[in-house]
Structure formats: C-alpha cells, structure tokens
Backbone as XML, in Angstrom:
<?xml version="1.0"?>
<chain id="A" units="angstrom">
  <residue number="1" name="UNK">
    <atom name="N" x="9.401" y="31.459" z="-16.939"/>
    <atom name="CA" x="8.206" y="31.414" z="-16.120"/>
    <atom name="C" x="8.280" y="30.222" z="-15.168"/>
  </residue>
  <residue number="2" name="UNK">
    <atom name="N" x="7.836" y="30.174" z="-13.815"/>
    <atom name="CA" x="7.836" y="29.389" z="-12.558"/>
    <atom name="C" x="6.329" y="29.067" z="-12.419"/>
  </residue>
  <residue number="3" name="UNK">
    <atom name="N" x="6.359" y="27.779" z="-11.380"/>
    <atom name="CA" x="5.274" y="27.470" z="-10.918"/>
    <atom name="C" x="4.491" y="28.658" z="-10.079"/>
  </residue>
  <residue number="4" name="UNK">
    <atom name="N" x="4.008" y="27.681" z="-9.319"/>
    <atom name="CA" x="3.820" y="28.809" z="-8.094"/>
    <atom name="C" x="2.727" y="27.340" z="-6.885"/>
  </residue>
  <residue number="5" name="UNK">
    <atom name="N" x="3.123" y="28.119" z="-5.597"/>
    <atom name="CA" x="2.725" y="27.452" z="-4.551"/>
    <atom name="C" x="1.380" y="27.941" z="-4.106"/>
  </residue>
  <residue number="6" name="UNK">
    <atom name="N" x="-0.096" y="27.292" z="-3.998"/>
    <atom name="CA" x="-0.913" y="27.553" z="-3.750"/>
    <atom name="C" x="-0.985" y="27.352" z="-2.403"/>
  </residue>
  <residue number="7" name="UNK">
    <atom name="N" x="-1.391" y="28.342" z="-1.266"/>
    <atom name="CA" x="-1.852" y="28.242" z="0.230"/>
    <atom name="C" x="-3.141" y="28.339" z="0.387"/>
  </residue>
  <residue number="8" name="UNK">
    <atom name="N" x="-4.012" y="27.226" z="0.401"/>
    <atom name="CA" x="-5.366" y="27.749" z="0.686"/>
    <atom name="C" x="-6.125" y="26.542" z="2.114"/>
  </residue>
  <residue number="9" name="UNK">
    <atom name="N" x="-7.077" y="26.918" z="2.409"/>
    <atom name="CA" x="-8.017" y="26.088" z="3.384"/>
    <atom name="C" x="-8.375" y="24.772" z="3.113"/>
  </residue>
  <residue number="10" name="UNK">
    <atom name="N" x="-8.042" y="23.747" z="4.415"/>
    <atom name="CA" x="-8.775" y="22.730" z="3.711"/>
    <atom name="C" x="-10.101" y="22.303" z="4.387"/>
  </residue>
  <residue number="11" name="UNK">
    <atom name="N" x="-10.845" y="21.584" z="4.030"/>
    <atom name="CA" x="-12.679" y="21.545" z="4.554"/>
    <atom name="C" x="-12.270" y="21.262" z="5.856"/>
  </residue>
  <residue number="12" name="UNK">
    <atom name="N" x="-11.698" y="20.800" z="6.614"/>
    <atom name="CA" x="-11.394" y="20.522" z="8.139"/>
    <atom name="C" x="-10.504" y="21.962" z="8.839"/>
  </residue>
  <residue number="13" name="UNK">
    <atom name="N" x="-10.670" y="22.997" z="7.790"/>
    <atom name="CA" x="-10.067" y="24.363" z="8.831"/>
    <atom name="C" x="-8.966" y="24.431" z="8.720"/>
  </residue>
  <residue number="14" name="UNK">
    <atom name="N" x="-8.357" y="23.300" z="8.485"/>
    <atom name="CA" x="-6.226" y="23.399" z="8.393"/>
    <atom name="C" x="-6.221" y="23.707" z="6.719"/>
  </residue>
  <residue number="15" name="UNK">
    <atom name="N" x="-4.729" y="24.502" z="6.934"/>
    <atom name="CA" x="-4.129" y="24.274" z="5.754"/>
    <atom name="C" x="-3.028" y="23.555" z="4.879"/>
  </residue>
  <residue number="16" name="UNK">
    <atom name="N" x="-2.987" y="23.748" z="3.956"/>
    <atom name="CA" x="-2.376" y="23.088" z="2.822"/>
    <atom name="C" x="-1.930" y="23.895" z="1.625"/>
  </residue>
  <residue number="17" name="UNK">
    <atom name="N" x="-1.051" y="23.011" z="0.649"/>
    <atom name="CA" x="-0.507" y="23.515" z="-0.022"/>
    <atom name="C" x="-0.248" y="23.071" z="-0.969"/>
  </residue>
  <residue number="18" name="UNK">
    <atom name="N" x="-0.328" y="22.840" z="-2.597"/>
    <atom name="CA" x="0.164" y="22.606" z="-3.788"/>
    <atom name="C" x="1.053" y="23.423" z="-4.130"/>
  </residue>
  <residue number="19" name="UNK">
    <atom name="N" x="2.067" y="22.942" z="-4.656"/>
    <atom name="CA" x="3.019" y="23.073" z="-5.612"/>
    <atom name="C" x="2.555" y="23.106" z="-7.258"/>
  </residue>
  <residue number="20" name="UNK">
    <atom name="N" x="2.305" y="23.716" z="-8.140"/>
    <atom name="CA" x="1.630" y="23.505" z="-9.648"/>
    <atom name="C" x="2.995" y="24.197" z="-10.392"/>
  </residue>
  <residue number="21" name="UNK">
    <atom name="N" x="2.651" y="23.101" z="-11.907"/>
    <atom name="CA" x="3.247" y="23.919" z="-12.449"/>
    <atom name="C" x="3.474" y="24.801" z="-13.469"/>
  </residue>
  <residue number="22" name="UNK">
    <atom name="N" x="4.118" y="25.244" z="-14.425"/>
    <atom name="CA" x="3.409" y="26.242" z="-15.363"/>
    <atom name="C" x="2.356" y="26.403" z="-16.045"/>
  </residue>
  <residue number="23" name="UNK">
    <atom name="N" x="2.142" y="24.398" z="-16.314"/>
    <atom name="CA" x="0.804" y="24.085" z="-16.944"/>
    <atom name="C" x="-0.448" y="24.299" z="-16.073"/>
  </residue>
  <residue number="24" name="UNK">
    <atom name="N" x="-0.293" y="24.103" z="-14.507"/>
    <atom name="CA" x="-1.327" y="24.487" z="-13.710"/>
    <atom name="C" x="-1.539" y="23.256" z="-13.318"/>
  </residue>
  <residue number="25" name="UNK">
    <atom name="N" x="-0.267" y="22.201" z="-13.380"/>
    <atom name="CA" x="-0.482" y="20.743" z="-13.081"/>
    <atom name="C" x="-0.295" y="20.856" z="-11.506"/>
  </residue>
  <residue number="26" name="UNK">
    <atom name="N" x="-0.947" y="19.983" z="-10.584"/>
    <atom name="CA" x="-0.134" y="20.249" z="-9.570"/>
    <atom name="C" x="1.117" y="19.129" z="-9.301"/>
  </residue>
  <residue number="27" name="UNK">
    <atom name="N" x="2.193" y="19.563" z="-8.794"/>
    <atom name="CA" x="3.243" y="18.376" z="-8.969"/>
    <atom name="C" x="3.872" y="17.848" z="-7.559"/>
  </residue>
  <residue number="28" name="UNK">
    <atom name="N" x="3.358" y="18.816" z="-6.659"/>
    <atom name="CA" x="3.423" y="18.665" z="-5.058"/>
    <atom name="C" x="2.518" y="18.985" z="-4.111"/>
  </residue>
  <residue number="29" name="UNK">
    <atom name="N" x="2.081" y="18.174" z="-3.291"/>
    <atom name="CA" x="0.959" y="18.438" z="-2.048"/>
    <atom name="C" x="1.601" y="18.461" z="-0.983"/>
  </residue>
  <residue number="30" name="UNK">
    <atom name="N" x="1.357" y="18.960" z="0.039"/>
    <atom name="CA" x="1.246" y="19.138" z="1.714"/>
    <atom name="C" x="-0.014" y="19.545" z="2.193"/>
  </residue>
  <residue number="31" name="UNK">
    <atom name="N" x="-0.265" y="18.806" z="2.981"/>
    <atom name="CA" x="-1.485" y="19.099" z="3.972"/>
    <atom name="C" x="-1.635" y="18.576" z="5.482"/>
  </residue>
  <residue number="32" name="UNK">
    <atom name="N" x="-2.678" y="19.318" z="5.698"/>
    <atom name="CA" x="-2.771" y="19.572" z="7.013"/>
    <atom name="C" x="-1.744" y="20.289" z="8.382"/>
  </residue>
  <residue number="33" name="UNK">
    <atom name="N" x="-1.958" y="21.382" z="7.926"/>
    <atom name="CA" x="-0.898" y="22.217" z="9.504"/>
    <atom name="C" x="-2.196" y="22.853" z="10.041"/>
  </residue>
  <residue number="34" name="UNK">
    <atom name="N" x="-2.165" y="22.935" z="11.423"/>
    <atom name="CA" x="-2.886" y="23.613" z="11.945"/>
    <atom name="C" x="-2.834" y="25.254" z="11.999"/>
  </residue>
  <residue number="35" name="UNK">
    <atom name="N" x="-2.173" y="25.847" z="11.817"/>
    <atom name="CA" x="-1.233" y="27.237" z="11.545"/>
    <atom name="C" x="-1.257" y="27.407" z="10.304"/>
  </residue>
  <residue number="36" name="UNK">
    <atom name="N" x="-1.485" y="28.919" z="9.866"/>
    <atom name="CA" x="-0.828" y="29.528" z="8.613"/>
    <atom name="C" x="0.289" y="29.752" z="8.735"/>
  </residue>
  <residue number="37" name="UNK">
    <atom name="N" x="0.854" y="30.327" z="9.740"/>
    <atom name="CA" x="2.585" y="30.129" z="9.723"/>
    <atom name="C" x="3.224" y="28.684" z="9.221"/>
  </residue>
  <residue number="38" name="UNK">
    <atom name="N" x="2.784" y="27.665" z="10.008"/>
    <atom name="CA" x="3.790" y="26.649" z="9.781"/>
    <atom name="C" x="3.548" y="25.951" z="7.835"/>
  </residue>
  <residue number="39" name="UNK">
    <atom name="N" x="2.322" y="26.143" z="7.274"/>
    <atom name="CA" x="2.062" y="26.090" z="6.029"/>
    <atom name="C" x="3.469" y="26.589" z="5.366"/>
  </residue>
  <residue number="40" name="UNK">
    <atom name="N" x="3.320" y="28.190" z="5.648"/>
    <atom name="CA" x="4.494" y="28.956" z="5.116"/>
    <atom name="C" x="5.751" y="28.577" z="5.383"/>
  </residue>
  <residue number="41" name="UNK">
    <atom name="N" x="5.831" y="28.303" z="6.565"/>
    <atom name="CA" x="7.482" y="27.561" z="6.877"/>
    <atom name="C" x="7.495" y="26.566" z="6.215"/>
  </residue>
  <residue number="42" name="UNK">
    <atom name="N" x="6.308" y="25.321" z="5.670"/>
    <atom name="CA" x="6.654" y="24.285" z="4.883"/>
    <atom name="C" x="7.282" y="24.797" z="3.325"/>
  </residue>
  <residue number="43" name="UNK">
    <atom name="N" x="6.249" y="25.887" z="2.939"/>
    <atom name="CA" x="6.387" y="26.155" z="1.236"/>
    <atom name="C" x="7.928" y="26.616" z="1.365"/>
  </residue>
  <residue number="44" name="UNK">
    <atom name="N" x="8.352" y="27.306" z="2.715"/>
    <atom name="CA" x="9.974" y="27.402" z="2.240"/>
    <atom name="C" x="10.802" y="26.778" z="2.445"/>
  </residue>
  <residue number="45" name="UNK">
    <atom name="N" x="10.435" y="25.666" z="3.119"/>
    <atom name="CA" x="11.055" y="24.376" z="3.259"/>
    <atom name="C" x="10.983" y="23.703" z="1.887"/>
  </residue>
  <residue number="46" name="UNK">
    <atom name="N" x="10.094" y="23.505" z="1.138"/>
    <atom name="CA" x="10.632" y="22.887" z="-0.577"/>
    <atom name="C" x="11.101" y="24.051" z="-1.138"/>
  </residue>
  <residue number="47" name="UNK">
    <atom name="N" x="10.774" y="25.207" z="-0.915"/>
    <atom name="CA" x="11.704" y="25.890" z="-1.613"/>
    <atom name="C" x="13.653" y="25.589" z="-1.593"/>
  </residue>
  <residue number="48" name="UNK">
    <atom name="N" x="13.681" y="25.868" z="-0.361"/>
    <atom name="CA" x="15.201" y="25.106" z="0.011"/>
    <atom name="C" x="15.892" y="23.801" z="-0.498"/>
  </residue>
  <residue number="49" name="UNK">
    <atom name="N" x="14.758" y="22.917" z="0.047"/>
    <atom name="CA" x="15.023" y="21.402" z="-0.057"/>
    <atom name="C" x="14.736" y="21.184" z="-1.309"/>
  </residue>
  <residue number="50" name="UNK">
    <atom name="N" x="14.340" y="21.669" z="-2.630"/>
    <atom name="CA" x="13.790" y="20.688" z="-3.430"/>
    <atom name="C" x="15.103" y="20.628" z="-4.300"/>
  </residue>
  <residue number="51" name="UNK">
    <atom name="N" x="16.297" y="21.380" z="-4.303"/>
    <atom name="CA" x="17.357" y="21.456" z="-5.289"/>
    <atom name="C" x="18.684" y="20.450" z="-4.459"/>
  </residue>
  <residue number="52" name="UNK">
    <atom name="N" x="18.140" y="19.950" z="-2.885"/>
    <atom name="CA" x="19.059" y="18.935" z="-2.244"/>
    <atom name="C" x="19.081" y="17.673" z="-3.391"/>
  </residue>
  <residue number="53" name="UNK">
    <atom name="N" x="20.475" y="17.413" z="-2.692"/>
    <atom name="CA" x="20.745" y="15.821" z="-3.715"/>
    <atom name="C" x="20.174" y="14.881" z="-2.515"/>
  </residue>
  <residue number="54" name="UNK">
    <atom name="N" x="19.443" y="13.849" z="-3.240"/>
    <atom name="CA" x="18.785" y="12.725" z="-2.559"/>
    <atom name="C" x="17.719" y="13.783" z="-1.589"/>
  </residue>
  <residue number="55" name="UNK">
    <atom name="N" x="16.944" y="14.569" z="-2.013"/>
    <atom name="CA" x="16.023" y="14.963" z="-1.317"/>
    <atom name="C" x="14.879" y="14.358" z="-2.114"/>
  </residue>
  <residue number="56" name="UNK">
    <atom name="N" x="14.494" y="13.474" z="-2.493"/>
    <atom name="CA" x="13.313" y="12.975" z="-3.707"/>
    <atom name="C" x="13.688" y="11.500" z="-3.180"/>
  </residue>
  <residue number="57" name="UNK">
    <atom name="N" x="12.563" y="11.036" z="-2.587"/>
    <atom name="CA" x="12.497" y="9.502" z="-2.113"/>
    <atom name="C" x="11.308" y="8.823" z="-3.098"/>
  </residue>
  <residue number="58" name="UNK">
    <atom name="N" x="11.883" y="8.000" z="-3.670"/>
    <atom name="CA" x="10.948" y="7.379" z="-4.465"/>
    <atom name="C" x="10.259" y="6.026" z="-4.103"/>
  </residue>
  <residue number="59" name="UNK">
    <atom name="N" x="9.225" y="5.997" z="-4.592"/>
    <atom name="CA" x="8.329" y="4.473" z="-3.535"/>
    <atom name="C" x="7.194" y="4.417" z="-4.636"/>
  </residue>
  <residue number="60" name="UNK">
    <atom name="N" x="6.550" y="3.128" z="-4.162"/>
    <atom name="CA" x="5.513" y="3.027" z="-5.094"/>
    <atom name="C" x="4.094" y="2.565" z="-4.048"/>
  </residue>
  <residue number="61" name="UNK">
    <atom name="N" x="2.814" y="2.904" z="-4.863"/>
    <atom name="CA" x="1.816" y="2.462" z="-3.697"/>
    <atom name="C" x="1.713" y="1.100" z="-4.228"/>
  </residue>
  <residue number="62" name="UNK">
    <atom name="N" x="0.456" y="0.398" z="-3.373"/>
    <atom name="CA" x="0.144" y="-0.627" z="-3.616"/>
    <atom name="C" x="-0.456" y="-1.515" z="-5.007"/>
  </residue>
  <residue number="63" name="UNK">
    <atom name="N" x="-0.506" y="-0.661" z="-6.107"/>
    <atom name="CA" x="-0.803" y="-0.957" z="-7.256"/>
    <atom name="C" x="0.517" y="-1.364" z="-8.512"/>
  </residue>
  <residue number="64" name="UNK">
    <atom name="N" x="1.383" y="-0.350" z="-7.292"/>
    <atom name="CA" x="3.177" y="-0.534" z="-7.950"/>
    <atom name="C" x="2.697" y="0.629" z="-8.839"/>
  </residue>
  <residue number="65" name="UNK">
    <atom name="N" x="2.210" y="1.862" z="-8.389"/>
    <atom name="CA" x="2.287" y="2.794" z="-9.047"/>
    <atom name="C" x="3.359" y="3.569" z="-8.372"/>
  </residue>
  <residue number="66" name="UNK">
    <atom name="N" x="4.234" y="4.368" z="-9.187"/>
    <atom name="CA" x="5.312" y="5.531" z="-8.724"/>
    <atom name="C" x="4.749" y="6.657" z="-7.877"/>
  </residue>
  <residue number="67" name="UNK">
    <atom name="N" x="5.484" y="7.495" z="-7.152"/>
    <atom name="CA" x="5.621" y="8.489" z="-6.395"/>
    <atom name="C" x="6.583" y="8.838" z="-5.656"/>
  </residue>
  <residue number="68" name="UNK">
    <atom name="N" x="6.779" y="10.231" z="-5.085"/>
    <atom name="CA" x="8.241" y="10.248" z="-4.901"/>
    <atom name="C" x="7.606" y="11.574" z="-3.456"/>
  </residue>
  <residue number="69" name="UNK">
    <atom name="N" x="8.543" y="11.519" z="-2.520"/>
    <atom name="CA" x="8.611" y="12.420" z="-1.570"/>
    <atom name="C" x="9.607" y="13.255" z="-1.141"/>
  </residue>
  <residue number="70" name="UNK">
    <atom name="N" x="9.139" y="14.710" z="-1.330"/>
    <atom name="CA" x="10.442" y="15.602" z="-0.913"/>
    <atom name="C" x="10.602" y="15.354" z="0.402"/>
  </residue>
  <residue number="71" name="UNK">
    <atom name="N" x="12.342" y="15.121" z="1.011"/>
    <atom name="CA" x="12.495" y="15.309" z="2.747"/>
    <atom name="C" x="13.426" y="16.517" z="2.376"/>
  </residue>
  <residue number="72" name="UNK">
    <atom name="N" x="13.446" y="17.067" z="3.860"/>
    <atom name="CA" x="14.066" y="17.960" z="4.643"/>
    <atom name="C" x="15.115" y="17.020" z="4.497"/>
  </residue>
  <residue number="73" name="UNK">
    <atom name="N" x="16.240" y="17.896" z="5.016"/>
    <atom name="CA" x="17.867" y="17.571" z="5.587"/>
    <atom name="C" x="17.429" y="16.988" z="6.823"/>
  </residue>
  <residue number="74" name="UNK">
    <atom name="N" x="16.263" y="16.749" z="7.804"/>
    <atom name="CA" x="16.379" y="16.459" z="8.721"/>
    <atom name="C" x="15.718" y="14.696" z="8.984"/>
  </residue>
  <residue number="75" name="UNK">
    <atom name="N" x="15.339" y="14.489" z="7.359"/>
    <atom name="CA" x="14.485" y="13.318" z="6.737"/>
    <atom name="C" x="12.816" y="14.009" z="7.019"/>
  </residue>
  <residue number="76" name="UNK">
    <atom name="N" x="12.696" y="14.396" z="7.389"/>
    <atom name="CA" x="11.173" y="14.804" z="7.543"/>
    <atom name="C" x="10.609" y="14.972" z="6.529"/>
  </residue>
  <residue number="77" name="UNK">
    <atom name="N" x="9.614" y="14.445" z="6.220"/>
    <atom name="CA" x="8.499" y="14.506" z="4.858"/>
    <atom name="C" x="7.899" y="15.885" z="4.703"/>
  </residue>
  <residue number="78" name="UNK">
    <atom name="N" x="7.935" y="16.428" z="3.760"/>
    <atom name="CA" x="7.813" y="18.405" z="3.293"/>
    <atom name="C" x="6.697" y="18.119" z="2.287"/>
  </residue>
  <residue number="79" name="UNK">
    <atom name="N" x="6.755" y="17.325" z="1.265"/>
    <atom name="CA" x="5.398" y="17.456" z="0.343"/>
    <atom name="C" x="5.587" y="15.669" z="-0.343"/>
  </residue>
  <residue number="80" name="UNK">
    <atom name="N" x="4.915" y="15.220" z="-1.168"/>
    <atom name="CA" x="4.405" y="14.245" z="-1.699"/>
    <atom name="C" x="4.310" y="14.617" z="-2.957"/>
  </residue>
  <residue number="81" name="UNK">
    <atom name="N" x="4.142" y="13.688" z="-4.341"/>
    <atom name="CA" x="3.745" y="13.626" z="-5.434"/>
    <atom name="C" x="2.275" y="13.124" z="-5.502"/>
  </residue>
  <residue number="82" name="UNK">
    <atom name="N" x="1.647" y="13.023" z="-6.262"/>
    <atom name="CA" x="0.623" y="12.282" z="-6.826"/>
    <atom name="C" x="0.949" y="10.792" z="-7.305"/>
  </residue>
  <residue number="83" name="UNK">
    <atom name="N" x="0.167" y="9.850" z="-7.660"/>
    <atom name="CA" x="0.870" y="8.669" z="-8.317"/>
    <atom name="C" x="0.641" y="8.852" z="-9.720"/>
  </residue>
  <residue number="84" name="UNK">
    <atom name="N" x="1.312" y="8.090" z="-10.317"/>
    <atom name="CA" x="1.976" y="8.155" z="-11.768"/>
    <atom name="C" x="1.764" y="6.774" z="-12.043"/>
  </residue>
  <residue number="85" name="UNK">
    <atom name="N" x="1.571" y="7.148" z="-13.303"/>
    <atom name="CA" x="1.456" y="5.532" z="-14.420"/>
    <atom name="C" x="2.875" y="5.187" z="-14.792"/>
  </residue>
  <residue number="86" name="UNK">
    <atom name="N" x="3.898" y="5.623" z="-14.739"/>
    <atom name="CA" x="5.078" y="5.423" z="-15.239"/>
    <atom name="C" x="6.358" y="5.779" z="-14.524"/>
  </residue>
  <residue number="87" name="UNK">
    <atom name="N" x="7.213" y="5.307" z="-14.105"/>
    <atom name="CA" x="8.815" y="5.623" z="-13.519"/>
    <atom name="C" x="9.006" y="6.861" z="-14.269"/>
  </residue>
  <residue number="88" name="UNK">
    <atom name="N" x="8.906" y="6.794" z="-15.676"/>
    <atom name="CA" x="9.400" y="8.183" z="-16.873"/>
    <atom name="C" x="8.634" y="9.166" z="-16.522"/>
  </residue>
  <residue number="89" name="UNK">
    <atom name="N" x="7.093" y="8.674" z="-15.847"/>
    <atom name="CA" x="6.463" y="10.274" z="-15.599"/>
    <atom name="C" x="7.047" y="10.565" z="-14.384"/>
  </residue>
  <residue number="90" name="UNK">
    <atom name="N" x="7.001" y="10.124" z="-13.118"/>
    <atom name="CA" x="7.197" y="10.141" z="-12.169"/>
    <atom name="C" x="8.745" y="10.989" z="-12.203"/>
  </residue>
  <residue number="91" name="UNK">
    <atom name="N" x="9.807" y="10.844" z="-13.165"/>
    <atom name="CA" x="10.891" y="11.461" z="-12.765"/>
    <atom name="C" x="10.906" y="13.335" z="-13.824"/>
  </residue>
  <residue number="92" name="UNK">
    <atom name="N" x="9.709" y="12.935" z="-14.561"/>
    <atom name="CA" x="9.732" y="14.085" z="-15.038"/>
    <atom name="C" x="8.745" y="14.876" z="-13.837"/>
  </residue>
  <residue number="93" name="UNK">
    <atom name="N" x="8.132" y="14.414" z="-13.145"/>
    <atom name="CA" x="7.454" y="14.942" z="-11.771"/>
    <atom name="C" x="8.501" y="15.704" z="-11.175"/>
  </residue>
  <residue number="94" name="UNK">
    <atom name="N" x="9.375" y="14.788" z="-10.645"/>
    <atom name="CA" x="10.627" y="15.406" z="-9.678"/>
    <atom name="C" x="11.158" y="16.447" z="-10.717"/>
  </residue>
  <residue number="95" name="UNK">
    <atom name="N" x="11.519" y="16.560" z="-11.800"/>
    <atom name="CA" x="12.448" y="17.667" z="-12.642"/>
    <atom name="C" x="11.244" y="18.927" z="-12.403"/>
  </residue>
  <residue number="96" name="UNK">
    <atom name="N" x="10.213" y="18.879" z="-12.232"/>
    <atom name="CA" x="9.221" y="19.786" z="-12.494"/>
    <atom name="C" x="9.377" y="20.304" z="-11.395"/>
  </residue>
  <residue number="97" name="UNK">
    <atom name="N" x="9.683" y="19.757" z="-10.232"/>
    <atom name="CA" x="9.724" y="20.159" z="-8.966"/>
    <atom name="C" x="11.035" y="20.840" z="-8.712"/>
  </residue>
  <residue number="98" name="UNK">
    <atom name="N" x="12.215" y="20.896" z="-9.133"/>
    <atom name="CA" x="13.573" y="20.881" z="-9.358"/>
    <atom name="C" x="13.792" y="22.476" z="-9.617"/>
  </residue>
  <residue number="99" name="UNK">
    <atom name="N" x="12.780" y="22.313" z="-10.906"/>
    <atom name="CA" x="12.842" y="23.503" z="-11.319"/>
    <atom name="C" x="11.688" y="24.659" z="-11.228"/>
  </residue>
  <residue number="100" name="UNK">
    <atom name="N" x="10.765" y="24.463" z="-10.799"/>
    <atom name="CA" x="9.610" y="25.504" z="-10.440"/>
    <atom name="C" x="10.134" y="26.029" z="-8.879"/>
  </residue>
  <residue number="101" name="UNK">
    <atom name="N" x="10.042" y="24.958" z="-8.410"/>
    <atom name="CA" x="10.000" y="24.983" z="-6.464"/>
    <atom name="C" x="10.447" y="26.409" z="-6.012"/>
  </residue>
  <residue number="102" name="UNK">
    <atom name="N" x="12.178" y="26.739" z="-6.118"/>
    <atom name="CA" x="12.766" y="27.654" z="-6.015"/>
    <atom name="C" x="12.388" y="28.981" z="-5.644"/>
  </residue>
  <residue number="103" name="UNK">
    <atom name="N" x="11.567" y="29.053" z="-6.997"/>
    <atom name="CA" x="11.048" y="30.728" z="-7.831"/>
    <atom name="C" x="9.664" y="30.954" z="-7.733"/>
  </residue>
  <residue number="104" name="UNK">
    <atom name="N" x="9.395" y="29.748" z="-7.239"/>
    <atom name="CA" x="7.385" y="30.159" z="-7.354"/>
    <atom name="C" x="7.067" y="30.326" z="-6.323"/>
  </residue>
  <residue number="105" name="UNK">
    <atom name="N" x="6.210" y="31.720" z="-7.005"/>
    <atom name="CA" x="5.451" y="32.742" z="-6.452"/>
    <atom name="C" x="3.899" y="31.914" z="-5.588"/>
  </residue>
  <residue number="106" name="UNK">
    <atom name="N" x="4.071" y="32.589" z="-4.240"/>
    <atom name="CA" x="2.787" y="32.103" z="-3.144"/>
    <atom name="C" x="1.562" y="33.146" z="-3.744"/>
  </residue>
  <residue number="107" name="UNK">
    <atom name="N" x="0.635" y="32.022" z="-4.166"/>
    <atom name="CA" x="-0.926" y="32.931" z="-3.978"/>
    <atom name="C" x="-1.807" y="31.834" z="-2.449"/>
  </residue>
  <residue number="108" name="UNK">
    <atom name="N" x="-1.944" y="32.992" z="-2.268"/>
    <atom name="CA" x="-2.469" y="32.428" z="-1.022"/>
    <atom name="C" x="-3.978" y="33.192" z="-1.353"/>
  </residue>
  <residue number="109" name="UNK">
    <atom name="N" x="-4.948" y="31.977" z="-1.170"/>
    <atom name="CA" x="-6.344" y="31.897" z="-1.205"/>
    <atom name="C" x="-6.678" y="30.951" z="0.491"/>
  </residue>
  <residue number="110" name="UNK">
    <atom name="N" x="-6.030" y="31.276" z="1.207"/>
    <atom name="CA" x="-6.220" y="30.492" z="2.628"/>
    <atom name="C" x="-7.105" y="31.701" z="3.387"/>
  </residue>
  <residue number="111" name="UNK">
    <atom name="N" x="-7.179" y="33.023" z="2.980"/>
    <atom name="CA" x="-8.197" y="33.766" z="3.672"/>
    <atom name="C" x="-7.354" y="34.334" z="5.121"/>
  </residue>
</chain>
C-alpha cells in the first residue's frame, strides 16, 4: 500500500498539494500555483524526483528544528517537509517520501 498525493484549493484560490502517508501523515507540502495544471506537473515532479540521489536538502529552522526539501534536477524547490523534533524523525520523513512518492495515487478535492 502507497501514500497518495492530495490536490485540493487553498483559501486564496491557488492550489496545493500534500504528499500523506499510509498513516494519513502528511510528509510533503507544495503550495501555491496559480493553475491546476502546473499543481499536477509539480505532483509529477516528486513523483520523478523523489527516488534522485541528493534530491532531499536538509536544513533546519530557526529553533534548530530539522526539515528537508525535495529539488528537481534543475535545483528548484518541488515540496518541503514539516519540522521535526529530531534528525531520526526527519530522515524517517525522507524514507517515507522515498517510498510512497512514486506510486501514490492523486485524489484531487481541488474542484
């Protein structure tokens, strides 16, 4: 069983996108495209990119909490993590992403 990529509206009219995963966690965000197309060109953009080597940039915010960002081959930023209490969660984040991304199925609630 796979995640799956949620496409839905966000309160400003654009869309966005989570990544969740079997648990219904979400483990990747993107937001804001003005287009439902380009949404969709993003979700298959981590689909592609998320099994690249060195596609997972890791950083921390200002609390020195973890997070990690999928790029494109072209460096371009495709989705984001959430922050994490721990380096150990944070890389079980990326494995979650590793392995759902691929195979999961789009429900699109974007209308």
């Amino acid at each position: 069983m796979h995640g799956k990529f949620e496409l839905k509206t966000a309160k400003d009219g654009q869309f966005m996108f989570n990544l969740k995963a079997t648990n219904g966690q979400v483990i990747l965000t993107r937001a804001r495209y003005k287009q439902k197309p380009s949404a969709e060109k993003g979700i298959e953009s981590v689909r592609k990119n998320s099994a690249g080597e060195g596609a997972f940039e890791i950083r921390e915010n200002s609390k020195g909490e973890p997070y990690f960002i999928l790029k494109a081959t072209n460096g371009q930023e495709i989705g984001r993590s959430e922050y994490y209490s721990s380096k150990a969660s944070m890389e079980k984040g990326i494995a979650s992403v590793i392995k759902n991304a691929p195979e999961a199925e789009l429900e699109d609630i974007a209308g």
